[in-house]
N, CA and C atoms as an extended XYZ file, in Angstrom:
270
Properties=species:S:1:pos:R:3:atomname:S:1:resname:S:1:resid:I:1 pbc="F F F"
N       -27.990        5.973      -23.701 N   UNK     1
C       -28.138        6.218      -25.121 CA  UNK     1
C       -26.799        6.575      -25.751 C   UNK     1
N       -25.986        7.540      -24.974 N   UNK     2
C       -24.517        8.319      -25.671 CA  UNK     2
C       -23.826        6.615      -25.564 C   UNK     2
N       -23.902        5.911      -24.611 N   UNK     3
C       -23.068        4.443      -24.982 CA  UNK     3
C       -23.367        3.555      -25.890 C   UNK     3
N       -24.485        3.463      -26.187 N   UNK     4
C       -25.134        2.752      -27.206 CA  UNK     4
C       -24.226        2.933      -28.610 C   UNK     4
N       -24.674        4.990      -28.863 N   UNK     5
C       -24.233        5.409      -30.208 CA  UNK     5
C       -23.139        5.289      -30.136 C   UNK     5
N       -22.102        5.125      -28.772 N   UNK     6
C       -20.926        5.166      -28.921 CA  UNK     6
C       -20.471        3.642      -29.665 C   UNK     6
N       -20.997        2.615      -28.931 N   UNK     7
C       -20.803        1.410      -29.007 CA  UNK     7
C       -20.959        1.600      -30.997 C   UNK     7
N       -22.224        1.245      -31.078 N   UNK     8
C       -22.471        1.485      -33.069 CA  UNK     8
C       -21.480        2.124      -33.388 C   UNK     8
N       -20.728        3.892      -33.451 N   UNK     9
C       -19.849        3.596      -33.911 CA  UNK     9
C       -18.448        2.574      -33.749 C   UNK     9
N       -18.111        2.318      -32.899 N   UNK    10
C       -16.674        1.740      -32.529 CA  UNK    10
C       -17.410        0.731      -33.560 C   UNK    10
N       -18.133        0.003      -33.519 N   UNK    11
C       -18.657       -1.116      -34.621 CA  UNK    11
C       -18.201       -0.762      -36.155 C   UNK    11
N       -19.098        0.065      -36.142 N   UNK    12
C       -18.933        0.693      -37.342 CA  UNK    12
C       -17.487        0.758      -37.872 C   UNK    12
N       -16.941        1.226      -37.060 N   UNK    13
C       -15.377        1.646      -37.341 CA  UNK    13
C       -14.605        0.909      -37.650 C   UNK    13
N       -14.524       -0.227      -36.860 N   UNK    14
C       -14.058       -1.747      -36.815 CA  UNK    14
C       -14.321       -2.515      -37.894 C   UNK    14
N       -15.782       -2.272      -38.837 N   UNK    15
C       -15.878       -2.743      -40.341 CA  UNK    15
C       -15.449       -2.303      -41.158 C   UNK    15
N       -15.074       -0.678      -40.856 N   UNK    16
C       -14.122        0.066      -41.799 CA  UNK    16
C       -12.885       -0.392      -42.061 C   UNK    16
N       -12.371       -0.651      -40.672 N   UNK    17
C       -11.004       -0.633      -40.513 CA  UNK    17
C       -10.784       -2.020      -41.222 C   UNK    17
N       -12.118       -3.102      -40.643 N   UNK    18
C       -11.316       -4.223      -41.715 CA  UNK    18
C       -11.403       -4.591      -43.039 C   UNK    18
N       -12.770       -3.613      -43.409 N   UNK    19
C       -12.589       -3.323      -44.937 CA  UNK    19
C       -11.473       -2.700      -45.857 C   UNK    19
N       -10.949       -1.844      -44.737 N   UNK    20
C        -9.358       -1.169      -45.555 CA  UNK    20
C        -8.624       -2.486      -45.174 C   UNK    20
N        -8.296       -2.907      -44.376 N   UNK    21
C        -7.481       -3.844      -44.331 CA  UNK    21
C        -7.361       -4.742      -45.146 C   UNK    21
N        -8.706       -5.259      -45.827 N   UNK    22
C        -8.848       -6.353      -46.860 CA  UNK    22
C        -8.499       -5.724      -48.082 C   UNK    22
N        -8.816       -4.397      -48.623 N   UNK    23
C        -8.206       -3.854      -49.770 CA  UNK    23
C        -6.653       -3.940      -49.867 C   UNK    23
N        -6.462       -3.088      -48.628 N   UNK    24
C        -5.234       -3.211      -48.727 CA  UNK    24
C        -3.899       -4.422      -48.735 C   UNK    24
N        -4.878       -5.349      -47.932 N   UNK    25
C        -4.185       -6.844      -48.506 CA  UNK    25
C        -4.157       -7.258      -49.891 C   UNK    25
N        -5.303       -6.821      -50.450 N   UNK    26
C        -5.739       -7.449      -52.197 CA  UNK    26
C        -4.595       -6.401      -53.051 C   UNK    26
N        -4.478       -5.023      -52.084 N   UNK    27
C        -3.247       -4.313      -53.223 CA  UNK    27
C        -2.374       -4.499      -52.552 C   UNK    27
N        -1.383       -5.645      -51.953 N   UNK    28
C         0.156       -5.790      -51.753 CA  UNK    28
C         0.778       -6.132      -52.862 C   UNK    28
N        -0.168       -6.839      -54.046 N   UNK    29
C         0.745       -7.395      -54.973 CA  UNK    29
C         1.221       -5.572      -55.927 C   UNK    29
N         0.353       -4.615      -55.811 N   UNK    30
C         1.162       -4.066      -56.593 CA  UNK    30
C         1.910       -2.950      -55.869 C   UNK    30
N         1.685       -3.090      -54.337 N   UNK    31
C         2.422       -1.797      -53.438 CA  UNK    31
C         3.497       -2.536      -53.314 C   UNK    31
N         3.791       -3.599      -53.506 N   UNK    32
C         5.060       -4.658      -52.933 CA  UNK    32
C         5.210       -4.737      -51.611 C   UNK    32
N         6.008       -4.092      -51.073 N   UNK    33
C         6.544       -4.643      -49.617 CA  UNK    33
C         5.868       -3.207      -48.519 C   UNK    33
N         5.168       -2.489      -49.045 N   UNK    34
C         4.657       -1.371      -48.641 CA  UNK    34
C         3.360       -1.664      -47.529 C   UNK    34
N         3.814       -1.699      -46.257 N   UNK    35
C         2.857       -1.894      -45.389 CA  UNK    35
C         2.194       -1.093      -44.546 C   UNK    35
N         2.119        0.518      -44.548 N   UNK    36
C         2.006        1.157      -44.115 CA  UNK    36
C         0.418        1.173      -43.634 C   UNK    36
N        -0.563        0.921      -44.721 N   UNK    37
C        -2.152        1.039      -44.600 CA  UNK    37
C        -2.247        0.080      -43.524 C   UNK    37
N        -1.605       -1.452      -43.470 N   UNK    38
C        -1.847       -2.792      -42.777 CA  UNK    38
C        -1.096       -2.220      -41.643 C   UNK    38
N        -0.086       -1.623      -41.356 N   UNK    39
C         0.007       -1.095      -39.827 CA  UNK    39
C        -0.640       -0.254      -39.042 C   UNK    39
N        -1.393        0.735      -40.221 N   UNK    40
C        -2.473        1.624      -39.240 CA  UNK    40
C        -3.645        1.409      -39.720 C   UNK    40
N        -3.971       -0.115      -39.864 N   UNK    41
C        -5.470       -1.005      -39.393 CA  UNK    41
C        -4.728       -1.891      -38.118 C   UNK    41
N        -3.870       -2.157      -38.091 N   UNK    42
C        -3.301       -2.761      -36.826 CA  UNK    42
C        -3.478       -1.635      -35.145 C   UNK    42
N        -3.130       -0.678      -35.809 N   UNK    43
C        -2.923        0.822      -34.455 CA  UNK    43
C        -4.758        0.816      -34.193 C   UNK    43
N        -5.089        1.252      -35.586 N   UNK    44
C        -6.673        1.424      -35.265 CA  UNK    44
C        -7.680        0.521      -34.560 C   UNK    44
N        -6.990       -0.667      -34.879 N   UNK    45
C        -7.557       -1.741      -33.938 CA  UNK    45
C        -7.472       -2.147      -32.532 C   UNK    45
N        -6.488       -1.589      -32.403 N   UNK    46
C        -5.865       -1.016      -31.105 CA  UNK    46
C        -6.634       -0.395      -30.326 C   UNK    46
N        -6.585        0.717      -30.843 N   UNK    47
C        -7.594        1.746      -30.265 CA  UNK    47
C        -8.963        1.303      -29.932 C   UNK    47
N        -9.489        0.705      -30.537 N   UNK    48
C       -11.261       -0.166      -30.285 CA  UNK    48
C       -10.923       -1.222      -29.987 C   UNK    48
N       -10.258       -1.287      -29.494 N   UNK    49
C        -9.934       -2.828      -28.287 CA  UNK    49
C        -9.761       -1.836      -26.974 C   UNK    49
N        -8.894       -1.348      -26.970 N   UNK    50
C        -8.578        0.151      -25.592 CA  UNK    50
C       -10.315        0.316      -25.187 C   UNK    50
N       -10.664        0.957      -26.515 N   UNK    51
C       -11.962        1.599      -25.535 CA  UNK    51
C       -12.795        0.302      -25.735 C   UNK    51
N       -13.016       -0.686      -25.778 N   UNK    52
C       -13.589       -1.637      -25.716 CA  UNK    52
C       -13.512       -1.895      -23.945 C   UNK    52
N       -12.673       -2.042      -23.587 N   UNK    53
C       -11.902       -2.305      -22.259 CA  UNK    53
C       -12.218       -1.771      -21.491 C   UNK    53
N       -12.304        0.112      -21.801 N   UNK    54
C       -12.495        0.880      -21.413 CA  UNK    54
C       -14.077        0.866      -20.854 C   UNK    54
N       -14.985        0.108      -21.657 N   UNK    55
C       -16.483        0.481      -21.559 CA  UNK    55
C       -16.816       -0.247      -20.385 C   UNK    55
N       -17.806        0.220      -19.660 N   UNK    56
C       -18.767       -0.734      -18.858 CA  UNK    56
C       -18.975       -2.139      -19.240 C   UNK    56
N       -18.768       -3.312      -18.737 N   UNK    57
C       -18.805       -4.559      -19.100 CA  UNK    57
C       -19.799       -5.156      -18.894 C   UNK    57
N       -21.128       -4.489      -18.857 N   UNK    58
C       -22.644       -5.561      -18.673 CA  UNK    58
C       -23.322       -4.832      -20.035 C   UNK    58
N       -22.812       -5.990      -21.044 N   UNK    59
C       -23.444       -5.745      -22.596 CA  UNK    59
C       -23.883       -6.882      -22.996 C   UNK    59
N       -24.159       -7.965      -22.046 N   UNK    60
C       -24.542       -9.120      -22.414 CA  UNK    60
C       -23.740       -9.862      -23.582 C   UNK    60
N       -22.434       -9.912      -23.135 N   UNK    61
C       -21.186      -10.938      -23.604 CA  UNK    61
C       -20.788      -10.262      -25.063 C   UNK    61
N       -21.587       -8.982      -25.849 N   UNK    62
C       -21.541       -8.610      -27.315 CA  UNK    62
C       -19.742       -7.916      -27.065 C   UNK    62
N       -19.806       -7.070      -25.925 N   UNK    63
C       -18.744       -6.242      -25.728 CA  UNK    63
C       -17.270       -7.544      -25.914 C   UNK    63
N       -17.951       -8.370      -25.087 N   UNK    64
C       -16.917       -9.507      -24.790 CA  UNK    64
C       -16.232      -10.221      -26.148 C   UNK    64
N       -17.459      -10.198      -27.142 N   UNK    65
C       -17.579      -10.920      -28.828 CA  UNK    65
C       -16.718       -9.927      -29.673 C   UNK    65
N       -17.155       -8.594      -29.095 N   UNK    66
C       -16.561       -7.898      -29.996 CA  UNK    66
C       -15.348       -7.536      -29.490 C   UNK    66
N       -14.249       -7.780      -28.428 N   UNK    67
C       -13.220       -7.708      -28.291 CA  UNK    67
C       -12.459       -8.652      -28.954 C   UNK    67
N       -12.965       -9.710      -29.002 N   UNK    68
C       -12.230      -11.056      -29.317 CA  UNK    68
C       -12.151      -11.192      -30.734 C   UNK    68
N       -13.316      -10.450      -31.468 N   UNK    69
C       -13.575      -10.294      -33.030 CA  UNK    69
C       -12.149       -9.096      -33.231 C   UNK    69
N       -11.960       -8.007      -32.524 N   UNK    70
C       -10.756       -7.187      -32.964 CA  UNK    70
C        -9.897       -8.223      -32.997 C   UNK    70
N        -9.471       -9.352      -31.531 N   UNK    71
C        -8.165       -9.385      -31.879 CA  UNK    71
C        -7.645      -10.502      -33.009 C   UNK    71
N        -8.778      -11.157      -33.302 N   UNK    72
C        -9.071      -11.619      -34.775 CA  UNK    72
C        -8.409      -11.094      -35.882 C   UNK    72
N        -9.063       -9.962      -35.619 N   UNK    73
C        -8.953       -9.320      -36.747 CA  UNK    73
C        -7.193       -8.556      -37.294 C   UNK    73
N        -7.253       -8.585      -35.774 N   UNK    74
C        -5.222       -8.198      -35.880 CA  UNK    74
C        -4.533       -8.797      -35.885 C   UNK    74
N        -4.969      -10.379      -35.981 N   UNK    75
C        -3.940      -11.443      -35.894 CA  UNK    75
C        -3.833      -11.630      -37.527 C   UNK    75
N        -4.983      -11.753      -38.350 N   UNK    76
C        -5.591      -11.468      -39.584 CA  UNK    76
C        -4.384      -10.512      -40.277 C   UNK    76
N        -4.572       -9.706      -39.584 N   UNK    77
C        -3.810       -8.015      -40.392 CA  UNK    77
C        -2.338       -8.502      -40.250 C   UNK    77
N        -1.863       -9.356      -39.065 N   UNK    78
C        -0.418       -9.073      -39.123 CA  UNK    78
C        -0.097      -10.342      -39.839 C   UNK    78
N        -1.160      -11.283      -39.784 N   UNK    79
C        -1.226      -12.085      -40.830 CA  UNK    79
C        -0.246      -11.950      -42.351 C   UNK    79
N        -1.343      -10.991      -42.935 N   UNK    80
C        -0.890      -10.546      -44.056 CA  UNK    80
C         0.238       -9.609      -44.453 C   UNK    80
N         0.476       -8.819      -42.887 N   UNK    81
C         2.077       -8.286      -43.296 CA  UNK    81
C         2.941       -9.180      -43.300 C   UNK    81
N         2.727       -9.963      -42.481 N   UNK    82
C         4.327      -11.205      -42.071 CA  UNK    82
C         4.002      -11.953      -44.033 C   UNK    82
N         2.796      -12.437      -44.527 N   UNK    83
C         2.719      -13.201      -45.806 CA  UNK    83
C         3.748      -12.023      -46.490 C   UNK    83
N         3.177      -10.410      -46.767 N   UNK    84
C         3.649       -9.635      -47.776 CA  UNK    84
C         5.090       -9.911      -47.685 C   UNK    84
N         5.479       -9.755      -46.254 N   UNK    85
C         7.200       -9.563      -45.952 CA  UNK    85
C         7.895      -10.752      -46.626 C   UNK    85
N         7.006      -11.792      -46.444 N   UNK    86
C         7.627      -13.515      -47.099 CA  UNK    86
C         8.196      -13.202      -48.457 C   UNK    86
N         6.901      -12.472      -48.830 N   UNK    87
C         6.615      -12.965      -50.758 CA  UNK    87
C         7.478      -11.863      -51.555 C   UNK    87
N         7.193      -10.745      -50.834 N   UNK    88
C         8.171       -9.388      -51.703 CA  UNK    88
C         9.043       -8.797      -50.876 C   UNK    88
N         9.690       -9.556      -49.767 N   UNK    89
C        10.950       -8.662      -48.868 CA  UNK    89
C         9.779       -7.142      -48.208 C   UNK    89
N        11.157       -7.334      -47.124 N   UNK    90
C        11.287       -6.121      -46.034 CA  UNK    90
C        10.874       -4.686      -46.916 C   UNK    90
């Protein structure tokens, strides 16, 4: 049961994290070159990939989905720093 709730949050967290991430992509045009939020959705993603790794691996392939969905999601994030760095400098 404590893995379960654990699992839901790390989920949970992971929609957070890429919900800030998407804001914070939609406000580069007026932070300019300010990437600070998009590097710590990058760290945070980090972290729920770690304990992703970390967990017991018989989740019937979800654990497996949802590792591969983080690193998605950080390729995504650095995505949009490398675009910001293009469009408004270092």
């Amino acid at each position: 049961m404590h893995e379960r709730t654990s699992s839901r949050r790390a989920m949970l967290r992971l929609a957070s994290i890429a919900a800030g991430a998407a804001v914070a992509a939609a406000s580069a045009q007026s932070a300019k070159a300010y990437q600070g939020n998009m590097e710590r959705a990058i760290g945070e993603l980090e972290i729920a990939l770690r304990s992703l790794r970390e967990a017991t691996p018989d989740k019937g392939g979800h654990r497996e989905r949802a590792m591969e969905l983080i690193r998605q999601a950080m390729h995504e994030v650095q995505s949009g720093i490398d675009y910001a760095a293009r469009k408004f400098g270092d």
